[in-house]
C-alpha atoms as one frame of an Amber mdcrd trajectory, in Angstrom:
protein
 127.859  94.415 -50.007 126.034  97.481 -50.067 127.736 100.465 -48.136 126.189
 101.378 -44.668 125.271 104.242 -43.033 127.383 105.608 -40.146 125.000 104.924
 -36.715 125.165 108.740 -36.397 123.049 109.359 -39.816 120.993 106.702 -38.888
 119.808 108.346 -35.633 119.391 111.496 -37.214 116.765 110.195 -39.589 114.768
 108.222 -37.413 114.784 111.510 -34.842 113.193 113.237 -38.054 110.771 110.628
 -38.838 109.457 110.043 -35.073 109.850 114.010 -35.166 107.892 114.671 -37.754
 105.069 112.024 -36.077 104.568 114.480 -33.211 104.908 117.727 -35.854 102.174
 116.365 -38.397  99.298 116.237 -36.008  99.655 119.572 -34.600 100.006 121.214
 -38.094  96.554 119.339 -38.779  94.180 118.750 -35.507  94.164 122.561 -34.544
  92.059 122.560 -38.253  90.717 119.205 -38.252  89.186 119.455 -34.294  87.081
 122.491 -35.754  85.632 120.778 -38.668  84.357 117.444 -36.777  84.209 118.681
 -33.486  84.601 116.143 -30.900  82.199 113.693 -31.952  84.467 112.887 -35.371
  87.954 113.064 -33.890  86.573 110.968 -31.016  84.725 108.138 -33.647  88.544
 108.435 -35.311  90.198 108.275 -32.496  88.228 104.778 -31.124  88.681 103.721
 -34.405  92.522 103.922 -35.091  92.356 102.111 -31.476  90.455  99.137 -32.320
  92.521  98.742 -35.354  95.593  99.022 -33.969  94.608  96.131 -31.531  93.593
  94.093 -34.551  96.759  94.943 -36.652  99.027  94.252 -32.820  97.857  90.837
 -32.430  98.626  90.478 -36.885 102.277  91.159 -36.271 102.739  89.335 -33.251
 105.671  90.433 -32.522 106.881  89.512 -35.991 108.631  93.344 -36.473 111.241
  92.556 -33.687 111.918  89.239 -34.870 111.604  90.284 -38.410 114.614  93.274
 -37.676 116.732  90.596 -35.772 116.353  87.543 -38.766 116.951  89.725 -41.396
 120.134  91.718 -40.205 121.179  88.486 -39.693 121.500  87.339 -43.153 121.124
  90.851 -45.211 124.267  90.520 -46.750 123.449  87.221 -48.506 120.228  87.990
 -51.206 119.234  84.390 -51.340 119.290  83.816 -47.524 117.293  87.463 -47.205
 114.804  86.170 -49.423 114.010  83.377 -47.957 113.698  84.459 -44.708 111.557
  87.983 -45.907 108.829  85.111 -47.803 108.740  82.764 -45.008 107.820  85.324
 -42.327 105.349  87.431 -45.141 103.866  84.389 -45.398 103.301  83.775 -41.225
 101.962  87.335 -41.225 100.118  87.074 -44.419  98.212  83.512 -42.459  97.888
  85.946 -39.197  96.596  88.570 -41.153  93.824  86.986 -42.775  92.866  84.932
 -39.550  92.856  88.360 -38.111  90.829  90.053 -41.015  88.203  86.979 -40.204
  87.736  88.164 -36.642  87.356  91.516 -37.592  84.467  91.400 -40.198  82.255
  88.865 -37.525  82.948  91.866 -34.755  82.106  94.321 -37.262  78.465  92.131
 -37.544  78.245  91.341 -33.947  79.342  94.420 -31.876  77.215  97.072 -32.009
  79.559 100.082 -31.205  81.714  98.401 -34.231  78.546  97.991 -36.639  77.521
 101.741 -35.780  80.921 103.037 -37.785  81.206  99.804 -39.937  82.438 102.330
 -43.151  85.168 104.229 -40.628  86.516 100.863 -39.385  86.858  99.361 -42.990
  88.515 102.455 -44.494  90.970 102.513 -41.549  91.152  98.582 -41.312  93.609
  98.946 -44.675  96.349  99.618 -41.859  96.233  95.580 -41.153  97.008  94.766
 -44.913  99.280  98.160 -44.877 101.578  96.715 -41.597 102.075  93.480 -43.730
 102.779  94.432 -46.821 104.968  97.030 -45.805 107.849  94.910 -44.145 108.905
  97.507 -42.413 111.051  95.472 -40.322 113.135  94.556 -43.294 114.026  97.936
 -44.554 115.022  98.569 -40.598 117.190  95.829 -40.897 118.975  96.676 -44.062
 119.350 100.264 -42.115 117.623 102.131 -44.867 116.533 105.349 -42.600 117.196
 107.602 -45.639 114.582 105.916 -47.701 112.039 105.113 -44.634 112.308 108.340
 -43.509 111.823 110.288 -47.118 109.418 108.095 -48.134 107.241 108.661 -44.674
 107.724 112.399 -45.104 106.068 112.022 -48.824 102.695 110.630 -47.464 102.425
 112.996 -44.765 102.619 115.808 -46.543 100.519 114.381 -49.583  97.908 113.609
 -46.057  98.185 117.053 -44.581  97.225 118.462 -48.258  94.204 115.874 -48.988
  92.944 117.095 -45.098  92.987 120.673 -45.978  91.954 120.067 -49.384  89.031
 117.370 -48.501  87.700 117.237 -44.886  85.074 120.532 -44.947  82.356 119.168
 -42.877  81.826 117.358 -39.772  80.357 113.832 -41.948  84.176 113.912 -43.415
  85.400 112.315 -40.582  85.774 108.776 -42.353  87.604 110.599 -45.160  89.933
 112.120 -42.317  90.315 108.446 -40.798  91.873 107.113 -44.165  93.985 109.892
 -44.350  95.468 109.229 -40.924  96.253 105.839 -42.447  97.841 107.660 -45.186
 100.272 109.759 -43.389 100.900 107.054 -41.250 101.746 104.030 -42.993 101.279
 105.266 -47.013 104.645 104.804 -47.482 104.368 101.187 -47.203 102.659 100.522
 -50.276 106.008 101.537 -51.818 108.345  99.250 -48.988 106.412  96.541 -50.964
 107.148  97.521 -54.631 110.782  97.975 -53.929 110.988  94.616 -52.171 112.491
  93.005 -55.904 115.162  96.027 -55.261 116.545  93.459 -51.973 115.044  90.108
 -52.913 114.691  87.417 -55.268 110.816  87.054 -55.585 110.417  83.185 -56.031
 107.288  81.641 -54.175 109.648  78.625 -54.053 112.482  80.087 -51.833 109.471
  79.543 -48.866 110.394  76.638 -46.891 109.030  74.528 -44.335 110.833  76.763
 -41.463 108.020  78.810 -42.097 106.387  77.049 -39.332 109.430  76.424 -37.206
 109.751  80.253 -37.062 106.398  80.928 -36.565 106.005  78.215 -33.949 109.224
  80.204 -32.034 107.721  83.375 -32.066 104.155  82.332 -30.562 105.959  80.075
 -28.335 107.868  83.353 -27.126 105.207  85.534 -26.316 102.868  82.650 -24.711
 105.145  80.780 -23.179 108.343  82.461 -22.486 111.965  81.205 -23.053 112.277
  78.317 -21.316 109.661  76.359 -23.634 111.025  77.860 -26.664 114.414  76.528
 -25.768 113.339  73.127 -25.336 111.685  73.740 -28.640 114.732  74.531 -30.512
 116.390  71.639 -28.839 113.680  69.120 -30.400 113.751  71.099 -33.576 117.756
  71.101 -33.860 117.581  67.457 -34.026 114.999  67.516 -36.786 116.420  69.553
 -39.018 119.570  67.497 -39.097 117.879  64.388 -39.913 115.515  65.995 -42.287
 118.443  67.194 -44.638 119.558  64.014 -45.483 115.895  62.941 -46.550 115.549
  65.858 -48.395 118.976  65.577 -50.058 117.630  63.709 -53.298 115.606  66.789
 -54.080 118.142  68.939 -55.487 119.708  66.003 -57.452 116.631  65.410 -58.771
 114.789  68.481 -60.217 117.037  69.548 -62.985 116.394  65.552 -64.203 112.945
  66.269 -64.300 112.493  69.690 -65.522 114.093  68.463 -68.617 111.847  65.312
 -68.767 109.110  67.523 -68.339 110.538  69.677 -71.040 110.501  66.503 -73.684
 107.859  65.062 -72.912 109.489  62.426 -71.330 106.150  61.323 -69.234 107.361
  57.865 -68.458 110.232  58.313 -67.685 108.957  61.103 -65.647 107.063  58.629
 -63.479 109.705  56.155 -63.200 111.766  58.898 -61.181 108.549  60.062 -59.062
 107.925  56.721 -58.037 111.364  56.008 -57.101 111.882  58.965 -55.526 108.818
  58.454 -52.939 110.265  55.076 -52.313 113.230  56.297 -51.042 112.117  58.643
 -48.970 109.881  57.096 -47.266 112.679  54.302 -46.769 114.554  56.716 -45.503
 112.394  58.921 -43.044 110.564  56.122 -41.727 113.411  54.113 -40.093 114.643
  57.611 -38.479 111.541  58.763 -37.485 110.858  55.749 -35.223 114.319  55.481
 -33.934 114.663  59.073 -32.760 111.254  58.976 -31.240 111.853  55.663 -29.081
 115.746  57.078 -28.453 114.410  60.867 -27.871 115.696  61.181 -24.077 119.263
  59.934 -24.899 119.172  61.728 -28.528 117.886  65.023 -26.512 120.736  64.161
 -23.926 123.795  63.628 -25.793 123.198  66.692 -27.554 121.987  69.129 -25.160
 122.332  67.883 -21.833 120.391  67.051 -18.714 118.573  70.396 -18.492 117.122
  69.775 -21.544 115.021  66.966 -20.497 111.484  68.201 -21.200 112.377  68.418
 -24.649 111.717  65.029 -25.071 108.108  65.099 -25.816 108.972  67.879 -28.533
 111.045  66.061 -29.715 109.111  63.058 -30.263 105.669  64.615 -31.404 108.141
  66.969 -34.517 109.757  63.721 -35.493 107.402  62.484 -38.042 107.501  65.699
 -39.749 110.518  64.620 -41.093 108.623  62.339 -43.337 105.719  64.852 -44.652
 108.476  66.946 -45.704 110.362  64.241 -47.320 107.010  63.801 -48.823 106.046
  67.184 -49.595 109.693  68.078 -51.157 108.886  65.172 -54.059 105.100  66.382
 -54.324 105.694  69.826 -54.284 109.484  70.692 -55.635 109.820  67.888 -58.110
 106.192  67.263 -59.134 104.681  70.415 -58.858 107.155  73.160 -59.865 108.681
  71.349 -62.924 105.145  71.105 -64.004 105.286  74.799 -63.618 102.596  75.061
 -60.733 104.840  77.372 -58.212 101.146  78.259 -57.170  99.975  75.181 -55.885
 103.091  74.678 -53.711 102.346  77.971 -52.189  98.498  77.785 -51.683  99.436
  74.329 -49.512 102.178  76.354 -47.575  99.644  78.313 -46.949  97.109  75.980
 -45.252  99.844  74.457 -43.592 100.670  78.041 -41.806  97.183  79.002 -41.103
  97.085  74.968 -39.298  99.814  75.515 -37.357  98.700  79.193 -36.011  94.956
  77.867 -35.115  96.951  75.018 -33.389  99.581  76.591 -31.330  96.855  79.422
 -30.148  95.317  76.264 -28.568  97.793  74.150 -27.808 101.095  76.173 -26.484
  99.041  77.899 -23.652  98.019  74.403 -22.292 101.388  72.171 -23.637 104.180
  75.017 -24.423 107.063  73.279 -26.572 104.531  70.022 -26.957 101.932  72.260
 -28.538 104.069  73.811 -30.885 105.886  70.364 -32.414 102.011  69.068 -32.478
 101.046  72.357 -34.488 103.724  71.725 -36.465 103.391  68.201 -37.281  99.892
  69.358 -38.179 101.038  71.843 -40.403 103.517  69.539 -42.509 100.488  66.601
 -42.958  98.296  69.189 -43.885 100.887  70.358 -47.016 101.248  66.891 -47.830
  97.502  66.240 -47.837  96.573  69.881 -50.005  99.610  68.707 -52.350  98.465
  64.823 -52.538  94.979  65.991 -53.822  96.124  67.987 -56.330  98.131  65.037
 -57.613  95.822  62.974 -57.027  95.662  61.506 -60.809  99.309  61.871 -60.850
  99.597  59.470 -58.519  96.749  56.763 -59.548  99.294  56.421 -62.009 102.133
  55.885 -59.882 100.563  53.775 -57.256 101.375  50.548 -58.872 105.484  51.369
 -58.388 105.246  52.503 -55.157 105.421  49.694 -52.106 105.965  50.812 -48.831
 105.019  47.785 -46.920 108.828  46.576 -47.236 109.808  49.318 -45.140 107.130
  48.708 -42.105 108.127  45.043 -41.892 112.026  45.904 -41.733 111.262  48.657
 -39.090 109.662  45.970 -36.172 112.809  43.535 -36.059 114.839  46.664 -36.109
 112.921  48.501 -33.417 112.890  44.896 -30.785 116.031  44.608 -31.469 117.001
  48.364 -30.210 114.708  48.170 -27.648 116.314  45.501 -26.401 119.838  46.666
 -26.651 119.079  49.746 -25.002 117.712  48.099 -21.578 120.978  46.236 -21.611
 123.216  48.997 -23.030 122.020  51.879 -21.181 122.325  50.303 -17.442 126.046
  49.923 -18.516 127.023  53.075 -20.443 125.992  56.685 -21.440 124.154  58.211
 -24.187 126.747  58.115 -26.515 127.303  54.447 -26.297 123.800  53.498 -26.344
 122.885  55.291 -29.656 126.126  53.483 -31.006 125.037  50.692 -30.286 121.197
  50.390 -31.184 121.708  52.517 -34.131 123.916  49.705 -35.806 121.867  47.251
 -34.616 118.509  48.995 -35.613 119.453  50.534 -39.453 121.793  47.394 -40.139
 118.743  44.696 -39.221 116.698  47.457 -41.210 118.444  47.246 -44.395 118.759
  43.313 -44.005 115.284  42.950 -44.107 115.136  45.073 -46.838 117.957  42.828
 -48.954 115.983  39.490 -47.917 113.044  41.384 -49.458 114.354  41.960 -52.658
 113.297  45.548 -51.642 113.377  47.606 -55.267 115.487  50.478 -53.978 117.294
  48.629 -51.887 118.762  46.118 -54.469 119.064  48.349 -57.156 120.919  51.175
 -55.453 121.858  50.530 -51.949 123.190  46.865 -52.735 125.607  47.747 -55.283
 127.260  50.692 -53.467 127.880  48.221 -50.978 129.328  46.250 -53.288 131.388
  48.511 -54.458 132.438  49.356 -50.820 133.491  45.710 -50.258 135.039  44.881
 -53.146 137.299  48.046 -53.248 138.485  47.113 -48.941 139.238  43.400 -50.593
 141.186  44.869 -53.333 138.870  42.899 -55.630 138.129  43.981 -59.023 134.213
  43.517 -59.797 132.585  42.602 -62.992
């Protein structure tokens, strides 16, 4: 663990840096307001406005949370970098959304098309506020470097004023170099990043859009929704880890397959693999949507109760990333496409920002699981084309019509059960009781079948289960 600061140093450098904010622009205006008279420190000054309005609605309050997420984990590396890529990716998605806006204003306002050049040069402070994760080095408590490093650029600013702005048409020059003394620093925040993290475009996870959907739901909609959020969400995770649990088993297996040229074999593992999860996720998915109020419930309690419909419009999403954790992490990156894996991250992020801006204003905690559950079909979708060959190879392996005729006996059956359960007993009791009805009719099925999975893996482990209770030695 890296050796802190006392909170007494760490005051006394960020007094000198928001100091030397104030200091800066006296040493300079006095010269600079005599050169470009008001008309160029006034087209600056509406200038670093706009753009700071653009670059406010980028972060979206992502520094706060950034600071908060980061301390949070800072003294494990892996943990750091994970969260520091999934929320550079949210603001990278924001960013470029944002950057999108900004060039159609700069064609349809006219005020903004009259100092087009000033507003580019000093639009780098959108890019600059990303890439500069400030919030990160606040976290780690690295005032020493922030502050050094912010002294640097304004010096290295206050020298390129005096040295470049001579006439009144310099005011665009001047507007970069108010960027400069500003933010400069952060171009080097972002090449010391490997200094604090791992940089592995696979350490981005599907959170991304669970944190992103918190931290819109925060500043639209307040508290309250996000905590019936997190309540649906909660739920979701848990159920998703045991889907995803065959992922790390499998990738060293196929990396090496991969490796030798093992192509068929290759395959063989794919094809099982997206047989079992989707044997897996799609018997949980529909029982935790139809049992969502007494799930929701049990767990979090009567207060909770609009976190139903959350709950049940995030559920599915535990099968896209059932799906998108075989496509992506043992498909895609043992076939050494990292890339690909991050491009569909990507859509999925920019999906789930367009949706929640029109959805959690109008739904709150609904809009956000629907944005989400967007987001997650979308990666499976960008991931599935890319594969597409892949899997016209596959396609003859893979069955999942086994698992949707197992899933309606199981789901009349808890249906049922629940009517007759629930008017008796609590929430506890009635999950007990329709979950070993549902998932043991489910599996059943599956046996009577002659589902692949099912009596390859599943039915000797129980086998093995039996005969080892009966004392039985099997052949």
């Amino acid at each position: 663990m890296k050796k802190q600061h006392s909170v007494t140093f760490n005051f006394i450098m960020n007094f000198i840096l928001t100091a030397s904010s104030v200091i800066f622009p006296l040493i300079t205006f006095p010269y600079i307001s005599r050169i470009l008279l008001p008309v160029g420190t006034g087209k600056v000054a509406s200038a670093t406005a706009v753009v700071n309005y653009f670059s406010m609605i980028s972060m979206l309050g992502i520094p706060t949370y950034g600071i908060r997420a980061c301390a949070q984990v800072r003294d494990d590396k892996e943990k750091l970098s994970k969260v520091v890529q999934e929320i550079l990716i949210i603001n990278t998605v924001m960013m470029l959304i944002v950057y999108v806006v900004f060039g159609v204003s700069l064609q349809i306002v006219p005020k903004f098309a009259e100092d087009r050049t000033l507003l580019l040069v000093m639009s780098t402070a959108i890019l600059l506020n990303v890439i500069g994760v400030s919030w990160l080095y606040s976290a780690l408590e690295e005032y020493a470097y922030i502050t050094t490093a912010s002294l640097l650029f304004k010096v290295l600013a206050v020298v390129l004023m005096f040295g470049l702005v001579h006439d009144r048409e310099d005011y665009v020059i001047y507007g970069g170099l108010t960027v400069i003394s500003n933010i400069g620093s952060y171009v080097f925040n972002f090449l010391r990043l490997r200094k604090h993290i791992f940089i592995k475009p696979m350490t981005v996870a599907t959170s991304i859009y669970t944190n992103l959907d918190t931290v819109m739901l925060k500043f639209i909609s307040g508290d309250v929704q996000t905590g019936y959020y997190s309540a649906a969400v909660n739920i979701k995770t848990a159920l998703t880890g045991l889907v995803i649990s065959l992922g790390t088993v499998l990738l060293p297996r196929l990396s090496y397959y991969i490796e030798k040229g093992m192509q068929e074999e290759f395959k063989k593992i794919t094809s099982n693999a997206l047989n079992f999860v989707v044997m897996m996720a799609l018997p949980l998915t529909v029982y935790f949507i139809l049992l969502a109020p007494e799930g929701i419930g049990l767990l979090s309690g009567k207060a909770y109760a609009p976190a139903v419909w959350p709950m049940r419009f995030i559920m599915p999403t535990i099968l896209f990333i059932g799906l998108s954790n075989i496509l992506g992490m043992q498909i895609l990156v043992p076939t050494d496409r990292e890339k690909k894996v991050l491009e569909s991250v990507i859509v999925g992020a920019a999906v789930d920002f367009i949706l929640n801006m029109l959805l959690i204003p109008v739904l709150g905690a609904s809009g956000a699981s629907i944005g989400t559950l967007a987001a997650e079909l979308a990666v499976v979708l960008v991931q599935a084309v890319i594969l597409k060959d892949f899997l016209r190879g596959i396609h003859q392996k893979y069955r999942a019509l086994p698992y949707v005729l197992a899933v309606i006996p199981s789901v009349l059956a808890a249906m049922a059960l629940r009517e007759f359960v629930l008017a008796r007993a609590g929430n506890f009791l009635t999950l007990a009781v329709t979950a070993t009805a549902f998932f043991g009719i489910y599996e059943t099925v599956l046996l009577l079948l002659k589902e692949k999975i099912t009596v390859e893996f599943v039915l000797p482990y129980l086998k093995k289960i039996l005969f080892s209770r009966l004392n039985i030695k099997s052949e």
